[in-house]
C-alpha positions in Angstrom: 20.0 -6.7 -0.7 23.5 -5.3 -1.4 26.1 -7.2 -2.9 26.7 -11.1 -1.1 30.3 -11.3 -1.9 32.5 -10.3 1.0 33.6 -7.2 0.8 37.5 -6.6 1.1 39.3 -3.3 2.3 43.0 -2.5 2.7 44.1 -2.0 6.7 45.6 1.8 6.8 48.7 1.7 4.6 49.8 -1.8 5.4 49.0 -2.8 2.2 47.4 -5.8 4.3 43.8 -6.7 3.3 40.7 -7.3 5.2 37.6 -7.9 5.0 34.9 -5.8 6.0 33.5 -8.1 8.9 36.6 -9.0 10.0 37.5 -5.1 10.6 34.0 -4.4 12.4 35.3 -6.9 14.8 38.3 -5.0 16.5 36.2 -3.5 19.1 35.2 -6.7 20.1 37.2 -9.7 22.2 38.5 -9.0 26.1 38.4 -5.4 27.6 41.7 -6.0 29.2 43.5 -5.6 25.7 41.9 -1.8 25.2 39.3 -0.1 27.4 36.7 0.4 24.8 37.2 -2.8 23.6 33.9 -4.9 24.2 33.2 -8.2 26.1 31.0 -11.4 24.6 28.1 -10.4 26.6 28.2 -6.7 25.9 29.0 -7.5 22.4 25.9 -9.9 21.3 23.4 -7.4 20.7 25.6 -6.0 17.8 26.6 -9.6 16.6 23.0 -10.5 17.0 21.6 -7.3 14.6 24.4 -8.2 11.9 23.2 -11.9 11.7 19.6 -10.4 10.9 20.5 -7.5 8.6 23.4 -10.1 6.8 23.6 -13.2 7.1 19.8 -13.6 7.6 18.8 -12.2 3.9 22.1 -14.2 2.4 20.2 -17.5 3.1 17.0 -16.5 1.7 18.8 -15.6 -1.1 20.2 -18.8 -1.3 16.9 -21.0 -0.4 14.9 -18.9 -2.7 17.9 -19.6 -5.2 17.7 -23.6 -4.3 14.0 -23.5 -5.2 14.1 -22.3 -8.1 16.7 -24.6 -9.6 14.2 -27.4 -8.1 11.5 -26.0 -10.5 
């Protein structure tokens, strides 16, 4: 299932850090910023497959996790 701890990366040479999600995101947000930058609407599908692939399997974990605790 990969590692559940977000993942951190540094920006370029900035020295600035960031994580992994948050640096997927930049094409995302309002077109009018940069042309290749996508809209909510056209953006979803992607949001929408990262929430299933992600966030979906982090909360199994974490049920499956709760239950056993419980046992």
């Amino acid at each position: 299932m990969g590692n559940p701890i977000m993942q951190y990366t540094y920006l370029g040479r900035t020295g600035v850090k960031v994580s992994r999600l948050c640096l997927g995101c930049m094409s995302y947000g309002d077109p009018r910023w940069r042309p290749w930058v996508l809209d909510e609407q056209s953006a979803m599908p992607f949001f929408r497959k990262a929430i299933v692939t992600t966030v979906q399997p982090a909360k199994q974990v974490a049920e499956a996790c709760r239950q056993l605790s419980l046992a």
